[in-house]
Kinemage of the C-alpha trace (Angstrom):
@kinemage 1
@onewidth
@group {chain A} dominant
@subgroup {mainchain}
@vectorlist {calphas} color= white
{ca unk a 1} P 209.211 -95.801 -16.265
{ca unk a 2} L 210.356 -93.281 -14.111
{ca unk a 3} L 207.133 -90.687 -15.597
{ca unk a 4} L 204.678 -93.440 -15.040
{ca unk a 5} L 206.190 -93.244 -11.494
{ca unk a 6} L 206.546 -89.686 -11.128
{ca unk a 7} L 202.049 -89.372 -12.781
{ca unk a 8} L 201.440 -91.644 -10.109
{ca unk a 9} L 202.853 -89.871 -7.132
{ca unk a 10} L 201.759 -86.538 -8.317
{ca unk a 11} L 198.406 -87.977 -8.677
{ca unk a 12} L 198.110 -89.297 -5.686
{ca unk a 13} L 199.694 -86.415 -4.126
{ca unk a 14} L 197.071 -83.963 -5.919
{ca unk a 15} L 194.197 -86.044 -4.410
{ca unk a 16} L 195.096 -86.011 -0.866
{ca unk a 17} L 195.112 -82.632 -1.142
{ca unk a 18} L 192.073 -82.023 -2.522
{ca unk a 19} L 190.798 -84.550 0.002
{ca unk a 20} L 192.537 -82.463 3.257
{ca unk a 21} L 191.150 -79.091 2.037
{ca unk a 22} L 187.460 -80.653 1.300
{ca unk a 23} L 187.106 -82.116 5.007
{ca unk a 24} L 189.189 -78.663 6.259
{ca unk a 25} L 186.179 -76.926 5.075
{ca unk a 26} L 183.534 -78.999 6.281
{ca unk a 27} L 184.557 -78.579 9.888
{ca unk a 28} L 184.760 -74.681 9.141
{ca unk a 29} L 181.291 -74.700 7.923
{ca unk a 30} L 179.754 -76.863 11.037
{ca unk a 31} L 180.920 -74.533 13.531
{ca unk a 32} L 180.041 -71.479 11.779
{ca unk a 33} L 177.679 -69.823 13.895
{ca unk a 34} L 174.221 -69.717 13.220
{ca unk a 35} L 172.865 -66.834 11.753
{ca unk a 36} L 170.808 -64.042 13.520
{ca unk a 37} L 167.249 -64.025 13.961
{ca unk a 38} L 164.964 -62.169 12.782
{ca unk a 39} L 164.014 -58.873 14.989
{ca unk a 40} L 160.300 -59.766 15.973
{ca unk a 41} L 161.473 -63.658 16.810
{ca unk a 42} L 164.073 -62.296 19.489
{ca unk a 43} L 161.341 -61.801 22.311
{ca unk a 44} L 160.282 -64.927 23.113
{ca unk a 45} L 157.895 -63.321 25.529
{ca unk a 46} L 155.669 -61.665 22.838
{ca unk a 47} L 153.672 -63.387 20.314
{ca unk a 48} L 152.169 -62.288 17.115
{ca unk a 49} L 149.035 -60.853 17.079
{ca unk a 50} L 146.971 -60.880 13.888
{ca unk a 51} L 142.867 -60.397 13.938
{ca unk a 52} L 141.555 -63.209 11.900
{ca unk a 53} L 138.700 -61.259 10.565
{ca unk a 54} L 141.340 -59.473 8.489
{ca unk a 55} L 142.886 -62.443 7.112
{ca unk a 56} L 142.097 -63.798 3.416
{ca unk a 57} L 143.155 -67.263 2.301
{ca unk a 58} L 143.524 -68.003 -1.212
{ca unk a 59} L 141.118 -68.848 -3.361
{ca unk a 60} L 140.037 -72.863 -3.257
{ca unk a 61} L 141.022 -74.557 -6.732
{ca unk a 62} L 138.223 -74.807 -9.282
{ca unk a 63} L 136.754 -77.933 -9.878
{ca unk a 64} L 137.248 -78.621 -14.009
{ca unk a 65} L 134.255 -80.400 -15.563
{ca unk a 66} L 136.135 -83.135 -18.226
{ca unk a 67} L 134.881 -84.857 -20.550
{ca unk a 68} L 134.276 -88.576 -20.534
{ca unk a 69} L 137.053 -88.830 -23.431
{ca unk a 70} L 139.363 -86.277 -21.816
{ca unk a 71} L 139.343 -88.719 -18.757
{ca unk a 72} L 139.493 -91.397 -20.905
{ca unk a 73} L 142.870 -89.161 -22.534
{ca unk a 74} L 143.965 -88.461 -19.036
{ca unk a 75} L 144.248 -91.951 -18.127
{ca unk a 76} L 146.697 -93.017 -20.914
{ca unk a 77} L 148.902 -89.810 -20.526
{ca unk a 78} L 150.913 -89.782 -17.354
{ca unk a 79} L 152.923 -86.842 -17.205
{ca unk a 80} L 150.234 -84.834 -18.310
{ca unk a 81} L 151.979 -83.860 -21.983
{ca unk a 82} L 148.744 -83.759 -23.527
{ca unk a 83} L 150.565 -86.528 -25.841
{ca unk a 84} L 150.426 -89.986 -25.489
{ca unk a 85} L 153.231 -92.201 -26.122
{ca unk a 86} L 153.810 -96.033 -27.200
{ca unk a 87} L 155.124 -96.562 -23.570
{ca unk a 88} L 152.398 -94.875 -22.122
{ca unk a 89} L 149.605 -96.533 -24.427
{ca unk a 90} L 150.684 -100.194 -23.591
{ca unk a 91} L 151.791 -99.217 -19.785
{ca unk a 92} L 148.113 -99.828 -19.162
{ca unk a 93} L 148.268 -103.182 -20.321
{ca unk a 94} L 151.347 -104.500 -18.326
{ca unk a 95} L 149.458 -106.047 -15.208
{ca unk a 96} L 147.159 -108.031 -17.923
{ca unk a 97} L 150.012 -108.960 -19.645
{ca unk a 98} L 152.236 -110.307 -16.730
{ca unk a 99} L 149.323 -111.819 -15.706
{ca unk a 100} L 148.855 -114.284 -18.867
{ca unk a 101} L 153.191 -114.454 -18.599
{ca unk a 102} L 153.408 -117.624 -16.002
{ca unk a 103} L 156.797 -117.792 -16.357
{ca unk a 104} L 157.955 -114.488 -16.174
{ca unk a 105} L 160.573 -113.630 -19.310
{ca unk a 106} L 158.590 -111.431 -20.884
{ca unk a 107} L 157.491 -113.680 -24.166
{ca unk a 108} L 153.975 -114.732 -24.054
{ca unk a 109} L 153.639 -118.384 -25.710
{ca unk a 110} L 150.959 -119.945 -27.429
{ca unk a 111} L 151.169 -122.635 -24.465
{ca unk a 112} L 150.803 -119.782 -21.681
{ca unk a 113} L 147.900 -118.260 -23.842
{ca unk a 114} L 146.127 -121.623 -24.473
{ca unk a 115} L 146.220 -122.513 -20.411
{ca unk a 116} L 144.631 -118.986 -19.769
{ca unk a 117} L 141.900 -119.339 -22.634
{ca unk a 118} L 141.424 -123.259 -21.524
{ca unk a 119} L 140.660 -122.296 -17.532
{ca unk a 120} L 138.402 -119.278 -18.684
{ca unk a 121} L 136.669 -121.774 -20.682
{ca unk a 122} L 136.208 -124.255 -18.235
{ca unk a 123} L 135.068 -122.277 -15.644
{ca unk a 124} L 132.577 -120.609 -18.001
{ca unk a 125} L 131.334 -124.561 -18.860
{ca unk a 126} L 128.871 -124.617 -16.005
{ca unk a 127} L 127.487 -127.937 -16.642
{ca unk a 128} L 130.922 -129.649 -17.632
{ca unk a 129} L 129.766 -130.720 -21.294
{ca unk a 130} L 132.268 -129.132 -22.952
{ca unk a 131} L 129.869 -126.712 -24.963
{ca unk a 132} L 129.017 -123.192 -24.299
{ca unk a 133} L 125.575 -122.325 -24.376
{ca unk a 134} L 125.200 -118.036 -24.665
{ca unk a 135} L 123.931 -117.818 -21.351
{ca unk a 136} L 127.439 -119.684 -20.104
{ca unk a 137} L 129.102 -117.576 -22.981
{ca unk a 138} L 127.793 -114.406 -21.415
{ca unk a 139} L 129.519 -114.974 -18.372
{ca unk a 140} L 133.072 -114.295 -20.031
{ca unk a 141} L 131.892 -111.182 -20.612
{ca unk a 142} L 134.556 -108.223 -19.552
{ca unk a 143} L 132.980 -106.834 -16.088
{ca unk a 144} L 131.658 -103.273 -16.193
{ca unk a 145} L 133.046 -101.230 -13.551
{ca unk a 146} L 130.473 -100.277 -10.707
{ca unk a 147} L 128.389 -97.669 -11.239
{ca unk a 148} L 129.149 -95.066 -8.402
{ca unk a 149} L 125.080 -94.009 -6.954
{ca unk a 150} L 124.120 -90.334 -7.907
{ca unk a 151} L 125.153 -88.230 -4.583
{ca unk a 152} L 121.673 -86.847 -3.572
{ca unk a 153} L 123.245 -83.781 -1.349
């Protein structure tokens, strides 16, 4: 009993310590003083003087032509590993996926399928007859993204 008692107070003893000299030096380092400037910023009356016909900037980044399928590649990877992962493959398919998941725990049901499918198909069903004719059928057609118009610069 009495070296359970005796860890204890040492412990506590060691960490108080430690605690003193951690604060001791934090005060020492806040009223260090600052350190000295460099020669040319002492004068505060003079400024630099460059000519900016001498000056050069770097040179602007190239523009890299990519492929449509190294886009398409770029898309799925996201930190640029030029491998795709699982994770990364179906990351792109989350948002579609929560939104079919009404309910939220991560298990799509044939239930929350079915109500998806039924209101796609019912809003597709123009006329209400409970057919679809392949001009209603086209409708449910995936959209194609717009079509940016050809910059004529």
């Amino acid at each position: 009993m009495s070296r359970i008692l005796l860890g204890l107070f040492l412990g506590l003893m060691l960490a108080s310590v430690g605690l003193y000299w951690w604060q001791g030096r934090a005060e020492v380092e806040a009223n260090a003083p600052p350190p000295p400037l460099p020669e040319p910023l002492r004068d505060s009356n003079s400024l630099p003087i460059g000519d900016p016909a001498d000056l050069t900037g770097p040179e602007p980044p190239e523009a890299s032509e990519l492929t449509r399928e190294q886009r398409r590649f770029f898309r799925y990877d996201r930190n640029r590993d030029l491998v795709i992962t699982r994770n990364e493959m179906l990351s792109t398919r989350s948002e579609a996926f929560r939104a079919l998941d009404k309910d939220g725990n991560n298990l799509l049901t044939f239930e929350e399928w079915a109500v998806t499918t039924a209101d796609r198909f019912d809003t597709a069903d123009a006329d209400g007859n409970g057919r679809l004719t392949a001009k209603e059928f086209a409708t449910t057609a995936p959209k194609a993204p717009a079509r940016r118009p050809a910059c004529k610069c």
